[in-house]
Each structure stands twice: as C-alpha cells, then as structure tokens.
C-alpha positions in Angstrom: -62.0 -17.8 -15.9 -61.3 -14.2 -16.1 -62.2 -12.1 -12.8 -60.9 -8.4 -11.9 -61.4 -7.3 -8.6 -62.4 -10.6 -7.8 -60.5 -12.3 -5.4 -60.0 -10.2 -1.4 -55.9 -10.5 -2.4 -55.4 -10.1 -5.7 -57.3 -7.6 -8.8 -56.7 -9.7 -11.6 -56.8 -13.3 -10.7 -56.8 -16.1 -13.9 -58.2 -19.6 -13.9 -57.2 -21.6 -17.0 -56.2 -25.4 -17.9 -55.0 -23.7 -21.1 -51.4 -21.6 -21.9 -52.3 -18.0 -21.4 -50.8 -15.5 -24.5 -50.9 -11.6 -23.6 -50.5 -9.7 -27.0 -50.1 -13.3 -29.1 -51.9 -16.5 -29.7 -48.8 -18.2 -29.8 -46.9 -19.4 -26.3 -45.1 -22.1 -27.5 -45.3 -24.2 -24.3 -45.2 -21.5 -22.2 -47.7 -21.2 -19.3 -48.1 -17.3 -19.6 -46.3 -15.4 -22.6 -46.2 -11.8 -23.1 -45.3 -10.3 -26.4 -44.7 -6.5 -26.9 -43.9 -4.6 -30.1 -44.7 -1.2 -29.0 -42.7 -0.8 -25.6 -39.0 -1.9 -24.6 -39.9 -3.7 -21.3 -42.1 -7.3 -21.4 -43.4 -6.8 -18.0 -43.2 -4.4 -15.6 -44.8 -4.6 -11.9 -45.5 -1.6 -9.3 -45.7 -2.2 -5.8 -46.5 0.8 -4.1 -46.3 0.0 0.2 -47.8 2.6 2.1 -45.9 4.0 5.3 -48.1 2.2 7.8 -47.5 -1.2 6.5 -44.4 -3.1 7.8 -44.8 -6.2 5.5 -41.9 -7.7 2.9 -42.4 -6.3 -0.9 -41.7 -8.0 -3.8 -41.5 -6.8 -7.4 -41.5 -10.4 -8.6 -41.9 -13.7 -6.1 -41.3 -17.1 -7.2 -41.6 -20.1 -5.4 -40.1 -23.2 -7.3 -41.4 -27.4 -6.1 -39.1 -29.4 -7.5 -39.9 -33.1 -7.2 -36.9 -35.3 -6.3 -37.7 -37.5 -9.2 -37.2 -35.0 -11.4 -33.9 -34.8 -13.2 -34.1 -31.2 -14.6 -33.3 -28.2 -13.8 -35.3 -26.0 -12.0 -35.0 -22.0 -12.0 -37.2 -19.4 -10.2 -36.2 -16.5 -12.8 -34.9 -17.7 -16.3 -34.4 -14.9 -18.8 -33.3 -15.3 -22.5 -32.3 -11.8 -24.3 -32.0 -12.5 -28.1 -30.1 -8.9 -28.6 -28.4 -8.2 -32.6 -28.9 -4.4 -31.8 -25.9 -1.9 -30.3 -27.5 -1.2 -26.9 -27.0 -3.1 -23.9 -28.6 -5.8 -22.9 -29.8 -6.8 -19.1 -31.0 -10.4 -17.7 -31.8 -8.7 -14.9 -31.9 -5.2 -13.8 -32.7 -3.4 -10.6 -33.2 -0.2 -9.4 -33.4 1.1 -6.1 -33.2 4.7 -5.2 -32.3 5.0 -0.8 -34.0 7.8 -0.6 -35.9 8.0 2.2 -36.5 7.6 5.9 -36.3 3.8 5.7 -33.6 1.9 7.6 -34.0 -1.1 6.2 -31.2 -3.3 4.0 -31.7 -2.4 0.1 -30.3 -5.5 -1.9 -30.5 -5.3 -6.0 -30.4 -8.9 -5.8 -30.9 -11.6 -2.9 -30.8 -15.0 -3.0 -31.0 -17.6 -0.7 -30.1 -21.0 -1.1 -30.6 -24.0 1.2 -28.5 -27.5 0.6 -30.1 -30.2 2.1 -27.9 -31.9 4.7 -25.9 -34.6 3.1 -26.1 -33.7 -0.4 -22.9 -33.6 -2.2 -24.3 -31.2 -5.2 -23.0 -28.1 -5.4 -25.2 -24.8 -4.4 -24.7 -22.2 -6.3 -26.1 -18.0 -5.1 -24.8 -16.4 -8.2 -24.5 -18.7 -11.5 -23.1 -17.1 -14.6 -22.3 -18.3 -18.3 -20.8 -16.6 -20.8 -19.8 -17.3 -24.2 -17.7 -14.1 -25.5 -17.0 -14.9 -29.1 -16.3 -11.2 -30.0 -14.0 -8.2 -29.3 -15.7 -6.7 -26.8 -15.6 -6.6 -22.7 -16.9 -10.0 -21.1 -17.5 -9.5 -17.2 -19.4 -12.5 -15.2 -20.1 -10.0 -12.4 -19.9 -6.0 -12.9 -20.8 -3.7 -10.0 -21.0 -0.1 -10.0 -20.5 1.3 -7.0 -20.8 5.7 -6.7 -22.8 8.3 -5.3 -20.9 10.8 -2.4 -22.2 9.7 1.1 -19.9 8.7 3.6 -20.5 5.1 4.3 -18.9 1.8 3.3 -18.3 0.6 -0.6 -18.0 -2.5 -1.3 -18.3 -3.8 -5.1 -17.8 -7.4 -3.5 -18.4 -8.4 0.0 -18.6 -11.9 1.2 -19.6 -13.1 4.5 -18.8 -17.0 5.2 -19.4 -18.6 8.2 -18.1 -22.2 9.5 -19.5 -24.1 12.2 -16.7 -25.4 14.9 -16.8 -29.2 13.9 -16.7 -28.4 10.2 -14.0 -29.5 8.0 -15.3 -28.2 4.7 -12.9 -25.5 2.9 -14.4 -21.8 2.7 -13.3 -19.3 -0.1 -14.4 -15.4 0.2 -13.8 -15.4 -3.3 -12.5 -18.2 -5.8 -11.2 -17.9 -9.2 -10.1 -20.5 -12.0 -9.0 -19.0 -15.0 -8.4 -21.1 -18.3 -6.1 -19.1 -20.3 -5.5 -21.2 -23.4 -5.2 -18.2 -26.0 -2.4 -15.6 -25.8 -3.7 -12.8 -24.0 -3.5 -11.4 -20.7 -5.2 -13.6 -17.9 -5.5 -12.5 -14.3 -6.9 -14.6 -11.1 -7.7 -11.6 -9.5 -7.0 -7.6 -11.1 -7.6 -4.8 -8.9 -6.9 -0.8 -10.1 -7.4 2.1 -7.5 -7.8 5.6 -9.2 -8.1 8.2 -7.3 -6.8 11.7 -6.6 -8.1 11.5 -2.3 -6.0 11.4 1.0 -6.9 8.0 2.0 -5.1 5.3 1.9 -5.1 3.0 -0.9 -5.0 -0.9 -0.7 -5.1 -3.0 -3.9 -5.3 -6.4 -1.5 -5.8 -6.3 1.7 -6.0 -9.5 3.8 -6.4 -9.8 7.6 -6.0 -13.5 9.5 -6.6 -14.5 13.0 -4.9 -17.7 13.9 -6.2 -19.2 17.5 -4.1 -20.0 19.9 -5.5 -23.6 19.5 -4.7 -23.6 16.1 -1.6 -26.0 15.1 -1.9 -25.6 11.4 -0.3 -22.6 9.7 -2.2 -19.4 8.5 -1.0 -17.4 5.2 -2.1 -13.5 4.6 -1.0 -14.0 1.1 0.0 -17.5 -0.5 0.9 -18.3 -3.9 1.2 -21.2 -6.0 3.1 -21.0 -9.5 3.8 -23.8 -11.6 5.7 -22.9 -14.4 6.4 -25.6 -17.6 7.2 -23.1 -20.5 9.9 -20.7 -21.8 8.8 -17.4 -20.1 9.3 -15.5 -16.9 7.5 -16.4 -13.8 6.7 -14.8 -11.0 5.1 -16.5 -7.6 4.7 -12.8 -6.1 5.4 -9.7 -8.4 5.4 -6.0 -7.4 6.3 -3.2 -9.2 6.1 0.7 -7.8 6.3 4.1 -10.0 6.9 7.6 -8.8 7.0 10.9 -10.0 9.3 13.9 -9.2 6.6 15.2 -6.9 7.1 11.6 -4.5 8.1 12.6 -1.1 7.2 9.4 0.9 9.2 6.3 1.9 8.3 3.6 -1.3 8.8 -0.2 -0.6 8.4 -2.6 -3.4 8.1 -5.3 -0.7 7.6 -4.2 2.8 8.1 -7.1 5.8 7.2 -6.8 9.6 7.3 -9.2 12.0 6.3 -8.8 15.7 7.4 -11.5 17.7 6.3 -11.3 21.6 6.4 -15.5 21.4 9.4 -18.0 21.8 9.2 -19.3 18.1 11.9 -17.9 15.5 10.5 -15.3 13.1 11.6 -14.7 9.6 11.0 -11.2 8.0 11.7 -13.1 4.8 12.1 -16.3 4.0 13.7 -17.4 0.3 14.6 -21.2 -0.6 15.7 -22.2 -4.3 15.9 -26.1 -4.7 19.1 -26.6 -7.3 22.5 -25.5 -8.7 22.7 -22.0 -10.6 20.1 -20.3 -8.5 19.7 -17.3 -6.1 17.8 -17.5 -3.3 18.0 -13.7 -3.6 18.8 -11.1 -6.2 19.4 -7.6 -5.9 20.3 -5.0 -8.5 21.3 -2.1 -6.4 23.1 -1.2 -3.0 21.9 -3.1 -0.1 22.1 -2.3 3.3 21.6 -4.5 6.5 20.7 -3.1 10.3 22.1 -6.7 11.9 24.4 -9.1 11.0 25.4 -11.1 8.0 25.7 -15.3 8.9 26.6 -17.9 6.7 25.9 -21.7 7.3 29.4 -22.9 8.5 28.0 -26.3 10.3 30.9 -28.9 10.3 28.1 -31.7 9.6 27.4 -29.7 6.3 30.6 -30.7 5.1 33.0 -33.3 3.9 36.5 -33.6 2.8 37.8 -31.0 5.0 41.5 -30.0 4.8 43.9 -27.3 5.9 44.7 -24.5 3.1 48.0 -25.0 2.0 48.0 -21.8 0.2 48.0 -18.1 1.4 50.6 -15.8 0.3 50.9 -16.6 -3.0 47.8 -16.2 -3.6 47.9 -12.4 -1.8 50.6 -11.9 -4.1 48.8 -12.8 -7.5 46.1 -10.2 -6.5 45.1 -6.9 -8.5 43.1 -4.6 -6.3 42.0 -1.9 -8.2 39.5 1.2 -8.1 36.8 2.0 -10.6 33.9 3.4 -11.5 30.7 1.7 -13.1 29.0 2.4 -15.7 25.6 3.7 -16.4 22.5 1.4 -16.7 20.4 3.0 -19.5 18.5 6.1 -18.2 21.6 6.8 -15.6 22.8 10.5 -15.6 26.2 9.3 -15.5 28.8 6.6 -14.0 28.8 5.6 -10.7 31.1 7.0 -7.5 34.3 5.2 -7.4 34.5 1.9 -5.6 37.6 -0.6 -4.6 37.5 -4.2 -6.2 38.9 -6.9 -8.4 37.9 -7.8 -12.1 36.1 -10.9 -11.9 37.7 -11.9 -15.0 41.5 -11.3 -14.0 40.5 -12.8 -10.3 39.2 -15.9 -12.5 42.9 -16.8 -13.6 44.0 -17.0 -9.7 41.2 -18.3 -8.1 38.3 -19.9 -10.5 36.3 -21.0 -7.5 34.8 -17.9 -6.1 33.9 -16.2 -9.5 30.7 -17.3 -10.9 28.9 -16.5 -14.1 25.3 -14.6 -12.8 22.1 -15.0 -15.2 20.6 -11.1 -14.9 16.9 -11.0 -15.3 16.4 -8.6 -18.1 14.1 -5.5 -16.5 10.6 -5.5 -17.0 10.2 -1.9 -18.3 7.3 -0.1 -18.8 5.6 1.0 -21.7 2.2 2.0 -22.7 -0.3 1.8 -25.6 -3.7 3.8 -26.2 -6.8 2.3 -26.4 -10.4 2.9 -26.8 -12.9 1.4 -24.6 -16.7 2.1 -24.9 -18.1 2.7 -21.6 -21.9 2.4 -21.2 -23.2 5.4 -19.1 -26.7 4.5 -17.1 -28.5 7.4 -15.4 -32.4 7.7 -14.3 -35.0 9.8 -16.0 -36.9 12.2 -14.1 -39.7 9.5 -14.1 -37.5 6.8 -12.6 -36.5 4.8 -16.2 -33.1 4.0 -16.9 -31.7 5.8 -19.8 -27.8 4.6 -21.1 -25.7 6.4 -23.2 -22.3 5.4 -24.8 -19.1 7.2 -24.2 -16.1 6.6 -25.8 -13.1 6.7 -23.7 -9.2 7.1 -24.8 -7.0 5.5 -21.9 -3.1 5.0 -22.1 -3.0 1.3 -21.4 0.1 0.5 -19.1 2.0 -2.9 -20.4 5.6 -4.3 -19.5 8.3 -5.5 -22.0 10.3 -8.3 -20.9 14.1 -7.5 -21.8 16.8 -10.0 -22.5 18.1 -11.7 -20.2 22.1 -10.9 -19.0 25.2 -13.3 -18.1 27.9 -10.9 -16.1 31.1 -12.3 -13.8 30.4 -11.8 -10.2 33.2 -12.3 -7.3 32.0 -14.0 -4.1 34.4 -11.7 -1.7 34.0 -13.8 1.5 35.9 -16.7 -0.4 38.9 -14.3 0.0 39.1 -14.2 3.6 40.1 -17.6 4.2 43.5 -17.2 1.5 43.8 -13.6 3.8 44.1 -15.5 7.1 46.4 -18.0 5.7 48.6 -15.1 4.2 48.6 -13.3 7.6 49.5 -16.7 9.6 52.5 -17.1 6.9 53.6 -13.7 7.4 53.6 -14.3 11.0 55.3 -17.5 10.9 58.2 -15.6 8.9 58.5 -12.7 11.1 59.1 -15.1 14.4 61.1 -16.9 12.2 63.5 -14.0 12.0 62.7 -12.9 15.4 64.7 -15.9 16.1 67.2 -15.5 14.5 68.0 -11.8 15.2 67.7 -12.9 18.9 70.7 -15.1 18.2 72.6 -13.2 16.5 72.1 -10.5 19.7 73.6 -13.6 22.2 76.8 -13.7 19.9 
C-alpha cells in the first residue's frame, strides 16, 4: 500500500511485504534502495521546526532491535562510498549553521551508547577503519574547527566520568600506533600556528590527586622501550628562536611547590648500568644551591688511607686555554684554567673517563606539497569544495654522529690536594722542630 497524506503523522507512509526500489527495480536484498543518476546526493531529508515547537528534530532517526541470539553485527547508519573520482568522499556529513536565537547544544554527530551491566564487550561511540593503500593523507578523525567568535575551541574534547567504587581504567584519549614501515609515526602530534598574543600550549595536562589518594599521579608519563640501533628518547624537546626573541626560553622547565613534609625533586634522573649519565649537558651550568655527592660509608668497601699526595701535586700541569668553536660558533671561547685530560690520564687514569657525545639533532627542512580540500556553503546552504594546493617547508631533524671526547672528573682531585697539604704541613712542623732546637743551642 501506497498512501500520501494518509496517515495523522506521517505524508508518505508505505505498506509492503516486498523490497521497495526508488529509481530501480533492482535492491539486491535491500529493504528500501534508492538509485540516482541525475543528482550527487541519494537522499536528502528537510526538517523545518517552527519557533513555537520545543520538540527534538532529527534529519535521520534509527532505532536498531537486536536480538541476543543474533550473532551479527548490528548498525543504525552503515554507508558504503564506492569513489574512483578526484573529489572527496563523505560517509557522513553534517552541516549546521548557529545562527540564530537558539541556545541549544549543536552536535554534528551524537551518539550514545549503553553497555549492559556485566558485559565484557567493548562499546565503541566513534568506530573507524581505514585501509590507506596510497600516497595520500589517511586521518581516522579530522575536525575543523574556525569561524571568529570568542568562545571555546575544541577539535577534541572528552568528558569521562568514574563512579567512586570503580576500578576500571579511563583514557581521555588513547592511541596505539603500529609502525612497521619506515616512516614517521607519532602517538600523539600537535602543531600551534599562529601569529596572536595568547599563550600557546602544545600539551597541556592538569591532575588533582586527593588527599586520600596513596597511589601516585603523573602530569606527563612516558614509557620507551627501545631494542634497535637508533636514538631514543623517553621525553624530547626542542626550542627555536629568532633574532627578534626577547623572552626567557626553557627547553625543560621544573617547579615544584612543596608546602608538605615529603622530599620534592625538581628533577629526578636514574640510569641503571656502567658507562651512563644520569645527566648530560653541553654548555655552562649554573646551580642556585648546593652540589652533594653520595659519600655514605655503607656505599663502600675496601676503604684505605691515601698514601699519595705530593707527588702527585707535583706531576700536575695546570694550564689555560681557550676552546674551540662548535660549528656555527663566531669564534673560540673566553679563556678558562684546566688540565688536558689526556696528559692528566698518564698521572692519574682513574678520574679521566672517555664520554660518548650524542651527535646534535640539527634541523633541516624539505618542501612539500599537500592538497588541501577547501569546503565552503553556497548561498542556498550546499556544500561546495575546492582543492588548493599548498607549498609548506616541512621541518625534519638529522641525527649526527655520535662523539667519544676525554673528560676529567675534578672532584677526584681534591682528595690527592688534601693529602698534599697534610704532607706539606707535616714537613713544615717537622722543621719547626728542628729550628726550635737549634734556637735552645
């Protein structure tokens, strides 16, 4: 049965046992198939709400019963795009201008999804697949996020909640990348362009630990686990300027403010193993504080009094010197006071040790060309696209050799100074004995 302006809630109601074909005979199991040929869109519903009415809206509604003997999947909305031309392609595709007096929440897409308590399946708001075989840009999830008002942007925003009692985990956002090719791969990649006066954050985390809370709380942790060859890098930063810069820059900035009784560390650094640093630092450091060294008798074994001091004052060559320049230095360096590791090395082996330098990461950059698709309204509302082709300058980093240099641990020294001092003293009463006696004669 056919019937327009039949039914009190709907114009166009249909009654059939049969598959129903709209512009074909042909539905191929389908319960209603439309096929178009003349326009670009299969179907395309109005809903036009008059002020007065304060009742929900919906472009499209479905409402999915899915037996629990069936084994299938069920979808409310399943759309396959067979696309071989150059334009883009959209499962899905919403509009929705804020114009208006409204007040009301405008979500593109909203989904709501209920696990029955119990049930170990996963629920899933958002599920996307992709199978990028070619060249071209593969996003799961792209937002666009512009227009000049005043209010809050978010491209992503998350809103989990746990109920006291629950043990579950909760992720704002979770990411599991399997890189198995050799090109870039990023957990997380975040670029800020912009020429404004605000401030800029490319992560910004914010924790609340409760004071009944015995377990600890991270703003930022990292897990690295490295088997091959290459560099890694549990947390890496990395900070340009111009000749314009004016401001304070910190590659890593640290501050703790402690109002408890428990011992704060601004930073903390461990290295498991011979060989390694537990810090590195290519350039002049300077501490507000003091300087302590682990000097714990129950640390130790074999300890035994120095039996040299003088000698070993005597062997010494201080010098003064300049240093070189590192590539892209104007010139050498002021002078400084020293020894040469490798001429300290023939007197005292034990405090000069062979350093492994990182090789610099220096920057470099490539051009590339990206397409950019372009998607603006026409004046009756359709969306129109157009393709822009955009040059970039790509920024990338070259990994540089690493470096083996001779390095002199200088508080070694001081222990072969005191013991030169207490045999220089030990002399000079020595003699101040003996010029007594000679005085009595």
């Amino acid at each position: 049965m056919l019937a327009v302006g039949f039914h009190a809630q709907a114009q166009l109601k249909v009654t059939s046992d049969e598959d129903i074909g709209i512009g074909t005979t042909f539905t191929e199991g389908a319960r209603v198939k439309i096929q178009n040929t003349e326009r670009y869109t299969g179907l395309r519903l109005f809903s036009d709400n008059p002020s007065g009415l304060s009742s929900n809206m919906y472009g499209i509604f479905n409402e999915v019963s899915h037996s629990s003997s069936i084994g299938s999947p069920a979808y409310g909305m399943y759309n396959e795009i067979v696309h071989p031309g150059s334009g883009s392609g959209y499962g899905i595709f919403n509009n929705l201008p804020s114009s208006g007096a409204g007040g009301g929440y405008k979500t593109g897409l909203f989904n709501k999804v209920y696990q029955v308590p119990g049930s170990s399946l996963r629920s899933l708001g958002v599920y996307n697949e992709l199978w990028p075989y070619g060249t071209g840009e593969a996003t799961g999830i792209f937002n666009l996020v512009k227009e000049t008002g005043s209010g809050e942007r978010s491209g992503l925003k998350n809103f989990l909640y746990m109920p006291p009692g629950e043990a579950g985990t909760l992720r704002g956002v979770y990411n599991r990348v399997y890189p198995k090719g050799t090109g870039l791969a990023y957990g997380m990649h975040s670029e800020i362009e912009n020429t404004g006066t605000g401030q800029r954050k490319g992560v910004y985390n914010r924790v609340y630990q409760g004071a009944s809370n015995t377990s600890g709380a991270w703003g930022v942790e990292s897990w690295m686990f490295s088997y091959g060859s290459g560099s890694a890098y549990g947390i890496y930063s990395r900070m340009n300027t111009n000749s314009g810069t004016t401001g304070n820059q910190y590659g890593v900035y640290s501050y703790v403010d402690n109002q408890g009784t428990g011992t704060s560390y601004g930073v903390y650094s461990k290295v498991i193993g011979g060989g390694n640093f537990a810090g590195f630092f290519d350039g002049n450091v300077y501490v507000n504080g003091t300087v302590t060294e682990t000097s714990d008798e129950r640390l130790k074994d074999n300890i035994q009094d120095l039996d040299r001091g003088m000698t070993v004052v005597q062997s010494l060559r201080p010098r003064q010197y300049q240093r070189r320049p590192k590539p892209g230095q104007p010139g050498r360096g002021p002078t400084s006071y020293g020894f040469v590791a490798q001429e300290l090395e023939t007197i005292l082996p034990g405090i000069v040790t062979e350093v492994v330098a990182p090789g610099e990461q220096v920057l470099r950059y490539r051009t590339e060309t990206r397409k950019e698709v372009i998607i603006e309204l026409d004046d009756e509302g359709n969306a129109v696209e157009r393709v822009e082709e955009i040059e970039e300058q790509i920024p990338y980093e070259e990994h540089m050799p690493d470096e083996r240099y001779k390095a002199v641990s200088y508080n070694k020294l001081i222990p072969f100074l005191v013991k030169a001092i207490q045999e220089q003293q030990a002399t000079i009463e020595e003699l101040e004995k003996r010029i007594e006696a000679l005085e009595r004669k």
